[in-house]
C-alpha positions as CSV (number, residue, x, y, z in Angstrom):
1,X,0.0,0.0,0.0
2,X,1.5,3.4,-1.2
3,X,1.7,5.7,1.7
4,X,-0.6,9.1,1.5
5,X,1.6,12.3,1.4
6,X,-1.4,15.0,0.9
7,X,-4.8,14.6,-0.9
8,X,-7.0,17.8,-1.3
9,X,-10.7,16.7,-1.2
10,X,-14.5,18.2,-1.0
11,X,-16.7,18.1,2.0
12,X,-19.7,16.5,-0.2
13,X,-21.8,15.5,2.5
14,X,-22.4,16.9,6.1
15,X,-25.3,15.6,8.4
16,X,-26.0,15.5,12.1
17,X,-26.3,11.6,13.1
18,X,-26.9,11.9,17.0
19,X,-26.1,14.4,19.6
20,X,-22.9,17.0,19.2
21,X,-22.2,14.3,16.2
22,X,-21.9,15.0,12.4
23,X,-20.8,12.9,9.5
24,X,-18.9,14.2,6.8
25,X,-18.4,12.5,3.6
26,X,-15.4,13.7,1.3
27,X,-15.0,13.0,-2.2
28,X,-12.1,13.9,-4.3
29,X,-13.1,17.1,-6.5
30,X,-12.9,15.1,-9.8
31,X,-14.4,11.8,-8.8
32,X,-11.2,10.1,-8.7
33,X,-10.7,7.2,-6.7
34,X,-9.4,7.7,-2.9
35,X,-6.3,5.4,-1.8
36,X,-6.9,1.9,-0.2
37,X,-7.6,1.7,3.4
38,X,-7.5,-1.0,5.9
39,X,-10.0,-1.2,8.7
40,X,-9.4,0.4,11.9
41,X,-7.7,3.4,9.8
42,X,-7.6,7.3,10.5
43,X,-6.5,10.3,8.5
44,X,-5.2,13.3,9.6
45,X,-7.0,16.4,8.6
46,X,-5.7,20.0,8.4
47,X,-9.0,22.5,9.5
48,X,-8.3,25.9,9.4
49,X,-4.4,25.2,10.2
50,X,-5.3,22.5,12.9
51,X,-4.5,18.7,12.6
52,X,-6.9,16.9,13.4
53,X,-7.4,12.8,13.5
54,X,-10.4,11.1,12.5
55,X,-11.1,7.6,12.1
56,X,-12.6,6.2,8.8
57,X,-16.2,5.3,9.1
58,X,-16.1,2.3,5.8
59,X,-12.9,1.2,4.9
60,X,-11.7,-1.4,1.7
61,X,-10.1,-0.9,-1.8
62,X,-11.1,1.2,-4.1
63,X,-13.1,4.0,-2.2
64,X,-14.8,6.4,-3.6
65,X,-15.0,8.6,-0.6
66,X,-13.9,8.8,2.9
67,X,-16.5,9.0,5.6
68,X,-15.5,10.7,9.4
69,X,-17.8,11.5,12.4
70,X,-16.7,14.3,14.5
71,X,-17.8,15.2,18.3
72,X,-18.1,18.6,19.2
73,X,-15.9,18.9,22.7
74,X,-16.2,21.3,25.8
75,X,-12.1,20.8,25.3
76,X,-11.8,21.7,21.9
77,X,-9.1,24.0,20.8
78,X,-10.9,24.7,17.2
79,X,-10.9,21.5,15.1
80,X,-14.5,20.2,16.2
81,X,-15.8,23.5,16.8
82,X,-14.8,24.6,13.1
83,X,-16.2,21.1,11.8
84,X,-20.0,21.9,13.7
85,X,-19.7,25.4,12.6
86,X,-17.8,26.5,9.9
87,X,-17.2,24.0,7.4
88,X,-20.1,23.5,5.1
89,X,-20.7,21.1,1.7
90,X,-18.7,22.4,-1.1
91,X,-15.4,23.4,1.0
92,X,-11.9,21.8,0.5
93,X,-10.1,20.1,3.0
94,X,-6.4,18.9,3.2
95,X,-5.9,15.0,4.5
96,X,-2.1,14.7,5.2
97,X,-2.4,11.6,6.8
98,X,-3.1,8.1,6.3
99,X,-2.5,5.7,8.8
100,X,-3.3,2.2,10.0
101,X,-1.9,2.0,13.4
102,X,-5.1,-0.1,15.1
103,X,-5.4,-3.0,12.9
104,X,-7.1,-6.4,13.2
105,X,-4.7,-9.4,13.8
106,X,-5.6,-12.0,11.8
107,X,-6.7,-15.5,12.3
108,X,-8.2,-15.0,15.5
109,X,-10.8,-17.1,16.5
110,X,-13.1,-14.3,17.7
111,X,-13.0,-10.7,17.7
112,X,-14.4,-8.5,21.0
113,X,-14.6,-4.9,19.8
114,X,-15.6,-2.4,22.7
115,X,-16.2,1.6,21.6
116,X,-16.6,4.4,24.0
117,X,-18.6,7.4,22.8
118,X,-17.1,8.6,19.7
119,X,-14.5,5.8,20.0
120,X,-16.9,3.5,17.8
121,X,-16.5,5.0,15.2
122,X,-12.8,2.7,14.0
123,X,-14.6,0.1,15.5
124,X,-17.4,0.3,13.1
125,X,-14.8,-0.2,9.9
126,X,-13.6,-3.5,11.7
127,X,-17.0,-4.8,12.4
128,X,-17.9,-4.3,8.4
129,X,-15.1,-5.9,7.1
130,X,-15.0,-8.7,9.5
131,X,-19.3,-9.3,8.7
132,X,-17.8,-9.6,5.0
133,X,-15.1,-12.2,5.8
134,X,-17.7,-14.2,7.7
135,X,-15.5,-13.8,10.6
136,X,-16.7,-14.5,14.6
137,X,-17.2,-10.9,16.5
138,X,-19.3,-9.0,18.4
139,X,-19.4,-4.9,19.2
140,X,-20.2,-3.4,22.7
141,X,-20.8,0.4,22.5
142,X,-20.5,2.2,25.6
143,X,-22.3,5.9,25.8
144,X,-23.1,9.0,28.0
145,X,-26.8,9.1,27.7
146,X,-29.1,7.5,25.0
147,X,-28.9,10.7,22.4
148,X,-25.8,9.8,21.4
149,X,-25.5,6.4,20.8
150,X,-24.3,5.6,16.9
151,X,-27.1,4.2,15.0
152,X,-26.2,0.8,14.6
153,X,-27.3,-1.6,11.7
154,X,-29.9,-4.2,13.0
155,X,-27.7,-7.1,11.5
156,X,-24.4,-6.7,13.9
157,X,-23.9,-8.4,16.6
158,X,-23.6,-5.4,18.3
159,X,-24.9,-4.1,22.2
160,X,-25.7,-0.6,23.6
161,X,-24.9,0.2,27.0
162,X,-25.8,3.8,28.8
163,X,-23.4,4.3,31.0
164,X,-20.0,2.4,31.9
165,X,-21.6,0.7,34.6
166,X,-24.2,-0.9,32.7
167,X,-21.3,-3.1,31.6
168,X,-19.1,-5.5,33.5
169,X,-16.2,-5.8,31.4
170,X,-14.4,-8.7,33.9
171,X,-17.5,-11.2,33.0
172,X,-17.2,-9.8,29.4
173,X,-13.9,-11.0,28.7
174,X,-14.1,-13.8,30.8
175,X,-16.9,-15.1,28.2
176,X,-14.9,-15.0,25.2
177,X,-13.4,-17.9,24.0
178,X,-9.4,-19.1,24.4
179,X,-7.4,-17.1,21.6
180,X,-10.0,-14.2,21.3
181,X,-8.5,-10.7,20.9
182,X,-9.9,-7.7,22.4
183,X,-9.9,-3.8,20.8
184,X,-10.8,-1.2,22.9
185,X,-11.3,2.8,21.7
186,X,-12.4,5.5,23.7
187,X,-11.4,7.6,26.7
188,X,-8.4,6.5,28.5
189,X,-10.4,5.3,31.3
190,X,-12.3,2.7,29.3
191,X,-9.1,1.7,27.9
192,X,-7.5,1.1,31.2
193,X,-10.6,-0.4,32.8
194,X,-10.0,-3.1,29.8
195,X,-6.9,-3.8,30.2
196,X,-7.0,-4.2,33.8
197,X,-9.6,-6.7,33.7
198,X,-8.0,-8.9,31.2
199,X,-4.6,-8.5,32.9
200,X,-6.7,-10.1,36.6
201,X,-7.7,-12.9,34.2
202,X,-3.9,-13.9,33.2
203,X,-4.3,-12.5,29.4
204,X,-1.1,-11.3,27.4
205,X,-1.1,-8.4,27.0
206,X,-0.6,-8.3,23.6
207,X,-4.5,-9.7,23.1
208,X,-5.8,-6.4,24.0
209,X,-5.5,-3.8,21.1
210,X,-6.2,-0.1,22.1
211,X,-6.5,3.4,20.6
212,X,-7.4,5.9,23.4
213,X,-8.5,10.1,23.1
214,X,-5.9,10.7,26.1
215,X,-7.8,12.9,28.8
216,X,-9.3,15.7,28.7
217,X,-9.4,18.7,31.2
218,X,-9.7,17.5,34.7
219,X,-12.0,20.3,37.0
220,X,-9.4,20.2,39.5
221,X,-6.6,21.8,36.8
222,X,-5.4,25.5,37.2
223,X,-3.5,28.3,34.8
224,X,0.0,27.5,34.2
225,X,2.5,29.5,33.2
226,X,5.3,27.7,30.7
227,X,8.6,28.5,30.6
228,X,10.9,27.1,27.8
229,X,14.2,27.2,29.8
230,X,16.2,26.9,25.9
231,X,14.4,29.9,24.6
232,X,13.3,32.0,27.5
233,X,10.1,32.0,25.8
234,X,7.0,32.3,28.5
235,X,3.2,31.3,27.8
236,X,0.3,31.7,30.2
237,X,-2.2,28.9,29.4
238,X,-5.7,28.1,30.5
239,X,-7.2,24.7,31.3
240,X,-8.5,22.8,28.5
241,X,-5.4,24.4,26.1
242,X,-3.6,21.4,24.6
243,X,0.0,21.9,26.1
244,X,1.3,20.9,22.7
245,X,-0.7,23.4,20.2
246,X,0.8,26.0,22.7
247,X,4.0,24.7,21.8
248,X,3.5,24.5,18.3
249,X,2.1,28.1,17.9
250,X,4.5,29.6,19.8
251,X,7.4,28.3,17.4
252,X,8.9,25.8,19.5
253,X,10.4,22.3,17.6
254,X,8.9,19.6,19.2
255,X,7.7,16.4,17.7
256,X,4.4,15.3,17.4
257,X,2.5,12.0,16.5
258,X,-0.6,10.5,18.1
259,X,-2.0,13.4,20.0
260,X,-3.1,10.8,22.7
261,X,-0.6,10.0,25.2
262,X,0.7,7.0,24.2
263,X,3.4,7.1,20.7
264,X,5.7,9.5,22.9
265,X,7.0,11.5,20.2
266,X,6.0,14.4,22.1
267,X,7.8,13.1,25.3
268,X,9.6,16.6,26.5
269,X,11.9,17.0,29.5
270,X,10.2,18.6,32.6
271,X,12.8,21.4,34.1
272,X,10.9,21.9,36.8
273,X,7.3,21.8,37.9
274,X,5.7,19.0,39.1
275,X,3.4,16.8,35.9
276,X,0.0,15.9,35.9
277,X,0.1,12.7,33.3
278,X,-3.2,11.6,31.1
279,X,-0.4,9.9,29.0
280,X,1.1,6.5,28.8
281,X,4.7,6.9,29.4
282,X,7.2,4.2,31.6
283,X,6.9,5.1,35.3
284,X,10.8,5.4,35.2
285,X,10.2,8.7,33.1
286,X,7.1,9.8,34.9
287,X,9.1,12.3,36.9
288,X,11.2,14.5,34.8
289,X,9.3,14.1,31.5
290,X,5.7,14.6,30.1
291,X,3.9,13.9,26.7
292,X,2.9,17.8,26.0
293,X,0.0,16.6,24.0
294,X,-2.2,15.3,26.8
295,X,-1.0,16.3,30.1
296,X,-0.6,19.3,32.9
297,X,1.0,20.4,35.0
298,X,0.1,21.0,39.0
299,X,1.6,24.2,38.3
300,X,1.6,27.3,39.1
301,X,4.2,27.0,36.9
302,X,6.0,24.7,34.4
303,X,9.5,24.9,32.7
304,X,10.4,22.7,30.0
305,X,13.6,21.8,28.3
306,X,13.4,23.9,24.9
């Protein structure tokens, strides 16, 4: 599969599916054909100089269009926001991205695919393809409240649940069948909660397959004020501002990857200040690093190596 550089495509489609949820459906201008992509796969958009990653709703060879779902966020720095409110059928958006980083193993005897809130939406390209093969699975989606539950076709296996509760994910995976792999999308949380109860049944690890939001705001977070010790460069921030947009718009190199916590390429070297982490990283680095894209600080203040 030849990786995507850049593809300039045309919102052709825009519709509210559930609550603080719209689809968009983008089509190259001149009805060319969209590269291959495998289910579980994302693309990174650019809106209005933001990237942005959004899992594909159908996924196969020889697409005609690429379908997305975005949730408008109490957190969002601009991307979903600009999605709900700005961007309308007819206007040209920028995927620089193509990736396939949660993908199904194959051969497994059964396939246990659990989507929190908006993190049904890869789910939903697995379960498709996998009803196609003929393949053993089942999908569990977990939500708020029932207005925004994804409408589901009657034909999947496929359970709602209102609430995180209404589920007990130990007898879950205790009910699945020697060999069966488990993947998990959604808040970190849900992700952890999953993993946790697999590892307290003796799974490997490696049978759980994840893709997680990071965290968002926690109520509890204050103002911080970031110093970059290299540049002498200060920036007051707010809670909910992504430490790593910051960053980024103030000029300073950093890498940048996931935007959840958990690839580490924007793993920076904590000065001083004490961090809050919503990411993944070892416990060995938990004290003089952070991944900038997902966590705080307890702050007042925060100075970072750059």
């Amino acid at each position: 599969m030849e990786p995507l550089t850049s593809l300039d495509l045309v919102v052709a489609d825009k519709q509210a599916i559930a609550t603080d949820i719209v689809r968009l459906v983008l089509r190259h201008a001149e009805g060319q054909m969209l590269p291959d992509a495998e289910p579980g796969a994302h693309i990174a958009l650019d809106l209005d100089g933001l990237v942005r990653r959004y899992s594909l709703l159908h996924t196969g060879p020889e697409l005609d269009h690429y379908s997305i779902a975005v949730l408008r966020t109490a957190q969002s720095q601009g991307g979903s926001h600009f999605v709900h409110d700005q961007l309308a059928v007819g206007d040209k958006v920028r995927v620089l991205e193509l990736a396939h980083e949660f993908a199904l193993q194959p051969d497994a005897p059964h396939a246990l695919l659990i989507g929190g809130g908006i993190g049904i939406t890869p789910l939903l390209s697995m379960a498709e393809h996998l009803q196609q093969q003929g393949q053993s699975f089942a999908l569990h989606q977990i939500v708020h409240d029932a207005t925004r539950q994804w409408p589901l076709a009657p034909d999947l296996p496929a359970q709602t649940h209102i609430g995180r509760s209404s589920l007990d994910l130990p007898g879950l995976l205790a009910a699945q069948v020697p060999g069966s792999q488990v993947y998990v999308c959604g808040p970190a949380g849900l992700v952890g909660a999953v993993r946790a109860a697999a590892a307290q049944l003796g799974w490997a690890p490696g049978r759980v397959h994840s893709e997680s939001f990071g965290a968002a705001a926690d109520a509890s977070d204050g103002p911080l004020r970031v110093t970059l010790v290299q540049s002498g460069l200060s920036i007051d921030m707010e809670p909910g501002q992504s430490l790593l947009d910051a960053l980024l718009a103030a000029g300073a190199w950093t890498g940048y990857e996931c935007r959840r916590g958990v690839c580490g390429a924007c793993l920076t070297e904590v000065v001083s200040g004490t961090p809050i982490h919503r990411d993944s990283i070892a416990p060995a680095l938990r004290g003089h690093a952070m991944c900038t894209c997902v966590s705080w600080a307890e702050g007042p203040e925060l100075a970072l190596n750059l």
